[in-house]
C-alpha positions as CSV (number, residue, x, y, z in Angstrom):
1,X,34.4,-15.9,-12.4
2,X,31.2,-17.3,-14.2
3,X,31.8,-16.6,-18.0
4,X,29.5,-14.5,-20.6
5,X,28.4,-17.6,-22.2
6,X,27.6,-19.3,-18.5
7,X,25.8,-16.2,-17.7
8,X,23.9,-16.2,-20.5
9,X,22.6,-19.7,-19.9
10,X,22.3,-19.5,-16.2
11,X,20.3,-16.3,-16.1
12,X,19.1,-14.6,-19.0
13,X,19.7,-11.3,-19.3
14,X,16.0,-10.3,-20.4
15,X,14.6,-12.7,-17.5
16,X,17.3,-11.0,-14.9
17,X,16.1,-7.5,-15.6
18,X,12.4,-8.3,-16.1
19,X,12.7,-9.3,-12.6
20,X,14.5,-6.4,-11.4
21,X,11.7,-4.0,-12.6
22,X,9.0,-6.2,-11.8
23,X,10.4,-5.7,-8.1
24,X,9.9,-1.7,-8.8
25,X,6.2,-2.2,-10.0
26,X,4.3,-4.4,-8.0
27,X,6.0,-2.2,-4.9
28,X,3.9,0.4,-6.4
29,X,0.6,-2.0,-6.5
30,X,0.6,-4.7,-4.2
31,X,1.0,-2.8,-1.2
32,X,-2.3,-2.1,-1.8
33,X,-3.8,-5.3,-2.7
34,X,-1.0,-8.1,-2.1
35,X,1.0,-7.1,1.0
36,X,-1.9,-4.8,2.0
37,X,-1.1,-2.4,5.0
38,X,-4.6,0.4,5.0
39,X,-3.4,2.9,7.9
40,X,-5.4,6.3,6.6
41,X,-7.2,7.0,9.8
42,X,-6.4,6.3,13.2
43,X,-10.3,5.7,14.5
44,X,-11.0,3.5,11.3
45,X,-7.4,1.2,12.0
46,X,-9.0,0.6,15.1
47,X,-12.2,-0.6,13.6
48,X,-10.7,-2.4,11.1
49,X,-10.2,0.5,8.8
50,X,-13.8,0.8,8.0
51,X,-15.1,4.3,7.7
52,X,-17.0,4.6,4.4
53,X,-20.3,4.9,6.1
54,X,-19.3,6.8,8.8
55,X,-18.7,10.3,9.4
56,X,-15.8,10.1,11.7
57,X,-13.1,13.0,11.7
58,X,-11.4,14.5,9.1
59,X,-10.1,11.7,7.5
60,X,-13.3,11.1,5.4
61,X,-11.3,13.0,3.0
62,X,-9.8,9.6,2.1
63,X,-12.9,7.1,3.2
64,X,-15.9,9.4,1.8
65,X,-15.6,13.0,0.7
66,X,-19.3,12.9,0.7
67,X,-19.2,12.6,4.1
68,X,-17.0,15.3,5.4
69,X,-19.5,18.0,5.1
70,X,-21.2,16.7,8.0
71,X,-18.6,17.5,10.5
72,X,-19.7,18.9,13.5
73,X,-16.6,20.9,13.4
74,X,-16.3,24.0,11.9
75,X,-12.6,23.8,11.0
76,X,-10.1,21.0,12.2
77,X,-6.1,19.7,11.3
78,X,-5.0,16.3,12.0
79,X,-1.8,14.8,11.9
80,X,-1.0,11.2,12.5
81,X,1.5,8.4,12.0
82,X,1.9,5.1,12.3
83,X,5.3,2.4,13.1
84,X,5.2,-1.0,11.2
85,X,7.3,-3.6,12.2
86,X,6.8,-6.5,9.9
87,X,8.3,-9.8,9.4
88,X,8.6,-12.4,6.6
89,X,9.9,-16.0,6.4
90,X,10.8,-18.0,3.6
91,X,11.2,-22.1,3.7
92,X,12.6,-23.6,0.5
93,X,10.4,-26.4,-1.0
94,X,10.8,-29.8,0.6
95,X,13.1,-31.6,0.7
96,X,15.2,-28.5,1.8
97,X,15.6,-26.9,5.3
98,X,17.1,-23.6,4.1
99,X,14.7,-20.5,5.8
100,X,15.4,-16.7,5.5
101,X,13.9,-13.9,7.3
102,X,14.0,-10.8,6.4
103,X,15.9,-7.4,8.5
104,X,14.2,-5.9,11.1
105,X,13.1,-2.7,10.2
106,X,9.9,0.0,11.0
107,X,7.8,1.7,8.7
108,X,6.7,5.1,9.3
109,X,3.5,6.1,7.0
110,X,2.1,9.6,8.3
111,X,-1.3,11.6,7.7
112,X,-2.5,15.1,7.2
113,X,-6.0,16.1,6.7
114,X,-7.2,19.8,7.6
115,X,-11.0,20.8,6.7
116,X,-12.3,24.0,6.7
117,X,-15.5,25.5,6.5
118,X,-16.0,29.5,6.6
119,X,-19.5,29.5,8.0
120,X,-21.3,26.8,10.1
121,X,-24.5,27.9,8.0
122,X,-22.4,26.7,4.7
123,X,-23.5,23.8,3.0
124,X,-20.3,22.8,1.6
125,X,-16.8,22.6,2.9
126,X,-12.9,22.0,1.4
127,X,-10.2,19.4,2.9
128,X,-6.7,18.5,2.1
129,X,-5.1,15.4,2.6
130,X,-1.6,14.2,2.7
131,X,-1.4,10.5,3.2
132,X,1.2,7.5,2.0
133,X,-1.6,4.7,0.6
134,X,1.9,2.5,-0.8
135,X,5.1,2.4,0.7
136,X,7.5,-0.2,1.9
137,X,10.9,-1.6,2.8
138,X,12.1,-5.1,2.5
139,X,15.5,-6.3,2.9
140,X,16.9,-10.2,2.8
141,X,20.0,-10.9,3.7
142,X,23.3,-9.8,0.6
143,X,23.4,-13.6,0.6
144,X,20.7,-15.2,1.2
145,X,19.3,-17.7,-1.5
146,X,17.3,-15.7,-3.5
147,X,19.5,-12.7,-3.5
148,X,19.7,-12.6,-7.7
149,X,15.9,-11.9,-7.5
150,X,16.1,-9.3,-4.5
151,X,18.2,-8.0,-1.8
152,X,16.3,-5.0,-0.8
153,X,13.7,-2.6,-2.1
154,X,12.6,1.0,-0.1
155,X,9.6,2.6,-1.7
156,X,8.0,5.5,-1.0
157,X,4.8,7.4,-2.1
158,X,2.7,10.5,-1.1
159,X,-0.9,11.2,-2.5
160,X,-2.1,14.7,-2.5
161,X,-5.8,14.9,-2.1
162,X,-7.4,18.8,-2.0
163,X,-11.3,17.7,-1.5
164,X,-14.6,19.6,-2.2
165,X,-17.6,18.3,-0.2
166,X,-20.9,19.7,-0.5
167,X,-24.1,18.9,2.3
168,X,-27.6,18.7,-0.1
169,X,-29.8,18.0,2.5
170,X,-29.7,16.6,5.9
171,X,-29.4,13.4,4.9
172,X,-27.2,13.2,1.8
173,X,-24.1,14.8,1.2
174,X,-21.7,14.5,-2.1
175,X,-18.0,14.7,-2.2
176,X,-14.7,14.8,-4.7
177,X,-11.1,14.8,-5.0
178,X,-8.0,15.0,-7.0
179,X,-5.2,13.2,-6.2
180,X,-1.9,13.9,-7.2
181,X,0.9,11.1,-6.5
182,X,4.3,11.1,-6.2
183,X,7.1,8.8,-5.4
184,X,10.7,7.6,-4.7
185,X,12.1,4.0,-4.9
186,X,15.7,2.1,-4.4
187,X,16.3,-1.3,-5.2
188,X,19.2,-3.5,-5.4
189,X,19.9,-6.9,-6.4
190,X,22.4,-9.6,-6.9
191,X,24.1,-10.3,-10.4
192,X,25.2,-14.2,-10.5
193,X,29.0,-13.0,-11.5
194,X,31.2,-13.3,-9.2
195,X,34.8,-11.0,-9.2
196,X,38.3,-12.8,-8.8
197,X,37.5,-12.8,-4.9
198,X,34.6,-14.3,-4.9
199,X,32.1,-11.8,-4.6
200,X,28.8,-11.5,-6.6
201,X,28.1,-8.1,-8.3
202,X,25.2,-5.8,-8.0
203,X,22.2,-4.2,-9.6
204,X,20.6,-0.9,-8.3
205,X,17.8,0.8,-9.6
206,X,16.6,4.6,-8.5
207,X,13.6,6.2,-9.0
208,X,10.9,8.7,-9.2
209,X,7.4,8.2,-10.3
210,X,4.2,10.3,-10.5
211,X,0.3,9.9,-11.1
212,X,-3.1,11.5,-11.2
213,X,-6.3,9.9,-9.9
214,X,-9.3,10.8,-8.1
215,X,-11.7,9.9,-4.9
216,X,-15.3,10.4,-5.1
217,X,-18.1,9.4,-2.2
218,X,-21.7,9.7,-1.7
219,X,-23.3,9.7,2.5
220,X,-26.7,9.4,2.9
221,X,-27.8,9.4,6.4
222,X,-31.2,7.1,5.7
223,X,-32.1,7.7,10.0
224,X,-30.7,9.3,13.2
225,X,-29.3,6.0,13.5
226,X,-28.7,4.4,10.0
227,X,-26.1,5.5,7.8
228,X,-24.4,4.0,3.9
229,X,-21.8,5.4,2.2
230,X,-20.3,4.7,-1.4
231,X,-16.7,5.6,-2.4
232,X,-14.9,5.1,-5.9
233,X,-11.3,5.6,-5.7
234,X,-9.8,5.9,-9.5
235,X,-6.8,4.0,-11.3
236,X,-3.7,6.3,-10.6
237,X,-1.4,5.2,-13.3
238,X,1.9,6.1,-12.0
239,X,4.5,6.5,-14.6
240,X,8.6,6.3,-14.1
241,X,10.7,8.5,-16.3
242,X,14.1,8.5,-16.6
243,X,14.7,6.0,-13.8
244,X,18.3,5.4,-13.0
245,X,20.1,1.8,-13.2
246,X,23.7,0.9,-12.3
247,X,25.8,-2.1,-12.3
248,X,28.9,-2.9,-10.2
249,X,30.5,-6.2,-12.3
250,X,34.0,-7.4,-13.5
251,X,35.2,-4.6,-16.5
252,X,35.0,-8.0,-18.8
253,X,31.1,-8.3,-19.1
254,X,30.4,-4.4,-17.9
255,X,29.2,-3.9,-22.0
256,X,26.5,-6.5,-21.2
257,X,24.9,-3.8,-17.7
258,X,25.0,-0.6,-19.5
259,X,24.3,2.3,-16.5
260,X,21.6,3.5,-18.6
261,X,17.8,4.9,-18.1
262,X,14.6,3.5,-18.3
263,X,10.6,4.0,-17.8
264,X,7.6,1.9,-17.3
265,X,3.8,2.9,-16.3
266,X,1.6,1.1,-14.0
267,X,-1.8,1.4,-13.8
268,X,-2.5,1.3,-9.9
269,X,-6.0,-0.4,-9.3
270,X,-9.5,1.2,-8.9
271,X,-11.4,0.5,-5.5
272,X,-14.8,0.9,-5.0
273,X,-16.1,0.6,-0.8
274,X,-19.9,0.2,0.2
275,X,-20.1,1.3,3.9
276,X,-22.8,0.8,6.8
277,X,-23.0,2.4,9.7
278,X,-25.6,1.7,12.5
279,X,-25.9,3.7,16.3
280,X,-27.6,0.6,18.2
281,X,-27.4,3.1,21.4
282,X,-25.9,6.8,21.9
283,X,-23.1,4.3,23.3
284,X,-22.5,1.8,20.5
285,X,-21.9,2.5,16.8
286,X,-21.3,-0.6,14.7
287,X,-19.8,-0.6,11.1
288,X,-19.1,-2.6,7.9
289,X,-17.4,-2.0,4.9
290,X,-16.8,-4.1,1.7
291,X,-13.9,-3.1,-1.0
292,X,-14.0,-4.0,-4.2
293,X,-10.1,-4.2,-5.9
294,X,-9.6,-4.1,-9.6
295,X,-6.2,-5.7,-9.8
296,X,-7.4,-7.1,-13.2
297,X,-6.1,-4.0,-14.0
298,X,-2.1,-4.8,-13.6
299,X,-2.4,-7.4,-16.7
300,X,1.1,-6.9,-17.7
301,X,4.8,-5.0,-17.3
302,X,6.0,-3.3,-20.0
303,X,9.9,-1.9,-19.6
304,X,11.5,0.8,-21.8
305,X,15.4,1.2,-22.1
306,X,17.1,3.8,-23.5
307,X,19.8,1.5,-23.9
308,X,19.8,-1.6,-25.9
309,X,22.5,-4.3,-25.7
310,X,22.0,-7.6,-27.0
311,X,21.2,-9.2,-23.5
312,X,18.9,-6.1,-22.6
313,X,16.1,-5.5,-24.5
314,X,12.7,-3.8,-23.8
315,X,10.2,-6.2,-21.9
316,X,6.4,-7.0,-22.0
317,X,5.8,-9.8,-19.4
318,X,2.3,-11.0,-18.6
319,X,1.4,-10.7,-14.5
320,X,-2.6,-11.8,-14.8
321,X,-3.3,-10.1,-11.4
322,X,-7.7,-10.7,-10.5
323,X,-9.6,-8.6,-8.8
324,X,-10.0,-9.4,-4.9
325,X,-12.3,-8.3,-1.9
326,X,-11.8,-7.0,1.5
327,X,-14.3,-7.5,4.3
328,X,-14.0,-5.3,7.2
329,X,-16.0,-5.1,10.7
330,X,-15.2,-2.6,13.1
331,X,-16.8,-1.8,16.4
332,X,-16.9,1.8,18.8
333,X,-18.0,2.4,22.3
334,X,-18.4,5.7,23.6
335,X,-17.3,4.8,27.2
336,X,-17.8,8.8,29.2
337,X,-16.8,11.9,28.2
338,X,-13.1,11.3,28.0
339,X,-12.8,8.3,26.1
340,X,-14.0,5.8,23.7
341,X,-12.9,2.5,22.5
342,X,-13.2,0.5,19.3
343,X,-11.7,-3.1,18.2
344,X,-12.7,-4.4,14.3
345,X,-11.3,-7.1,12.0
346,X,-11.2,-7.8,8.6
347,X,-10.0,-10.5,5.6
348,X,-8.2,-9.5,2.9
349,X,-8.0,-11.9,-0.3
350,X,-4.8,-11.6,-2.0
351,X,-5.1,-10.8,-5.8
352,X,-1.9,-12.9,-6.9
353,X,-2.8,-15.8,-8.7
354,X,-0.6,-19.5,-8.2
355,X,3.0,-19.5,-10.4
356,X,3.0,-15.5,-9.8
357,X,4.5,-15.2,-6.1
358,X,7.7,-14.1,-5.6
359,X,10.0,-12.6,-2.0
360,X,9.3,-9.5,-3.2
361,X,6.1,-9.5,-3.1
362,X,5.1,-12.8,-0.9
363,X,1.3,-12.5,-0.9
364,X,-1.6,-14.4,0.7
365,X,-5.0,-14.1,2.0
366,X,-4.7,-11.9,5.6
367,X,-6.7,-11.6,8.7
368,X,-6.0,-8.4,10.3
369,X,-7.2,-8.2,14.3
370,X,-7.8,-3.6,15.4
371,X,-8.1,-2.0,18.5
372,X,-8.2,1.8,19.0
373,X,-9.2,4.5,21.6
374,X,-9.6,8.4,21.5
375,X,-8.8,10.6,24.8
376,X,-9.9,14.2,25.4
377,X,-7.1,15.9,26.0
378,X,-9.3,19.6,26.0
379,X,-12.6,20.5,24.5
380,X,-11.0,21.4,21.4
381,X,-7.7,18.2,21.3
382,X,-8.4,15.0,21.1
383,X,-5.7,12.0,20.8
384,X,-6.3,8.8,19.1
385,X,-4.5,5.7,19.4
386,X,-4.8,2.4,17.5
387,X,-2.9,-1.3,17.3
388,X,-3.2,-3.5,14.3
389,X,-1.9,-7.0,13.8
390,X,-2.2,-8.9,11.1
391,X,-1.6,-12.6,10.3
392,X,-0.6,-13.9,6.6
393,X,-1.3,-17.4,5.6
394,X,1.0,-20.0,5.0
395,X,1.8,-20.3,0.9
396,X,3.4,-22.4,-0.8
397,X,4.7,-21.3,-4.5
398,X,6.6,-21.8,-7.7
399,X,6.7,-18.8,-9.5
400,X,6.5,-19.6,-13.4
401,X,9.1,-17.1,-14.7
402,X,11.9,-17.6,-12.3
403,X,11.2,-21.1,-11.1
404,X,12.1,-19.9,-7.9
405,X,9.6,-21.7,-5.6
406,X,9.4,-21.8,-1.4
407,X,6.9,-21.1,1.2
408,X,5.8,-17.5,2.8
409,X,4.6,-16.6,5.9
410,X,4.5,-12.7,6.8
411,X,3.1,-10.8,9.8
412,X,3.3,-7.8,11.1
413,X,2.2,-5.2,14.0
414,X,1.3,-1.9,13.8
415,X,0.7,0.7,16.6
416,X,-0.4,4.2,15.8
417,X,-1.5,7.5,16.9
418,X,-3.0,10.7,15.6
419,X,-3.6,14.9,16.9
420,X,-6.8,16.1,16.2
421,X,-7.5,20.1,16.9
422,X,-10.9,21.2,15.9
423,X,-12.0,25.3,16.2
């Protein structure tokens, strides 16, 4: 068994747990910005999730409430989900041959958006959405090498989104929502103490969080074939009350891993989108969309125990996230009456800056690669289907804190499909 005082020197307790709720925070963020996974709408996946100057379906709730008052329906529901299967491999730093991968597992993020309008002659309409913008599992190996750092993490997040869009004119329209968010997490990780048979003990931390934000868009429709769109999507800072963590060591350091309570806030970034749409033909529809990400907004992690023991004190760690940019293209073809097609792409910039990576969060620039299709089931159901795969580059990293350094190369593929019923 590894001693107090050996522990103390080989891990610091303040550096151990830092790490720990580091884990739970950037979970929260960087699935939007680092490991970045956009699957809102099932016709913008398959055009590289653009949307913001387009009027689409329903889900313009999320892309541009400004735009969903110019639905050609009077009153529609659509419910759609999507199945992640990524993958992620670590190489220690040369000269080293040790690689990990992580479990298989599948995602399952799901969307809800129902608009209604009472008359057609009504300028301005209201929209709910139910959507999971963060969310994520990622499980190495019990003991693999970096195992004191993570062993698995399982977020999960809702946002809430009742909308108000109203129609000015023919060519401009004006929306805005309020998001409420909401959350569960579980995390565990290793402890570097090992029991009399040899076994290393265990951290777990549970979870919930919550948040408040909004989502705000402008369409203007500049000609029957031109079309721009601006959305601003707020900071939700997310705050974790009361959060649960447990510790299975050896009864002769237990004093040091109180099971005690904690709570952090993080402020989840801003994003603003400028959107183009263009009909070159009553066939082809071309988009583009830019986001703007304000990640300079996660500048730091500050940790709160209830508890204080001499090796677990309250933390304020730097992270120095910058803001990045995502360029998306996207593509649709109405090919007859029953269907239409679209593919898209997009590159995504990560926001984590060199000496800050870390397996739970192994981030670099991405290329994603869409495809997508809608098929009339009736005149009033339609089913749309998309595929998304995207490609991480390779990075090599140190990370500053931990001195924990390797190189990361994560994929994944994502097929999805969505019910629309309009009346």
């Amino acid at each position: 068994m590894i001693s107090v005082d050996k522990l103390v020197y080989f891990v610091p307790m303040k550096k151990y747990l830092f790490f720990i709720l580091f884990t739970v925070a950037t979970r929260f963020s960087t699935t939007a910005g680092g490991f970045q996974i956009n699957l809102q709408g099932q016709k913008q996946t398959g055009m590289g999730h653009t949307g913001t100057g387009l009027c689409l379906d329903n889900a313009s709730i999320l892309f541009n409430p400004g735009a969903m008052s110019f639905l050609d329906s009077l009153r529609g529901i659509t419910i759609g989900g999507s199945f992640i299967f990524p993958r992620t491999t670590y190489l220690e730093l040369y000269p080293g041959t040790y690689t990990a991968n992580i479990e298989k597992h599948t995602g399952t993020p799901i969307t809800l958006y129902a608009v209604y309008k009472f008359k057609k002659t009504d300028k301005w309409n209201i929209g709910l959405g139910i959507y999971n913008p963060f969310g994520s599992k990622v499980q190495w190996a019990d003991d693999w090498k970096g195992q004191f750092l993570i062993r698995e993490i399982d977020l999960k997040t809702f946002f809430i989104q009742p909308t108000f869009s109203y129609k000015v004119n023919d060519k401009l329209g004006l929306g805005l929502g309020f998001v409420y968010a909401t959350g569960t997490f579980a995390l565990r990780k290793g402890v570097p103490i090992q029991d009399t048979l040899g076994n290393y003990g265990e951290g777990t931390l549970k979870g919930k969080a919550k948040g408040w934000g909004f989502n705000m868009g402008i369409y203007y429709q500049a000609t029957e074939k031109f079309s721009i769109g601006l959305n601003y999507r707020s900071e939700v800072k997310v705050n974790v009350e009361d959060g649960n963590a447990d510790f299975t060591v050896p009864n002769s350091v237990s004093e040091y891993f109180p099971s005690t309570t904690f709570s952090t806030g993080i402020r989840l970034p801003q994003m603003a989108t400028l959107g183009l749409g263009y009909k070159l033909n009553s066939k082809l529809t071309l988009a583009l969309d830019v986001n703007y990400v304000g990640w300079k907004s996660y500048d730091s992690l500050i940790i709160d125990f209830s508890e204080n023991t001499d090796k677990l004190k309250d933390i304020h760690s730097a992270r120095e996230y910058q803001n990045s940019y995502i360029f998306r293209l996207g593509a649709q073809y109405k090919v007859n009456d029953k269907w239409t097609t679209r593919v898209g792409a997009y590159y995504d910039m990560s926001p984590v800056k060199a000496g800050y990576l870390t397996p739970e969060t192994p981030d670099a620039d991405k290329i994603g690669i869409t495809a997508g299709a809608t098929f009339k089931v009736a005149k009033k159901i339609f089913v749309d289907f998309s595929l998304l795969y995207i490609e991480g580059m390779k990075r090599t990293d140190t990370n500053i804190e931990t001195g924990f350094g390797g190189t990361y190369k994560a994929k994944a593929v994502i097929p999805g499909f969505a019910l629309n019923y309009v009346f």
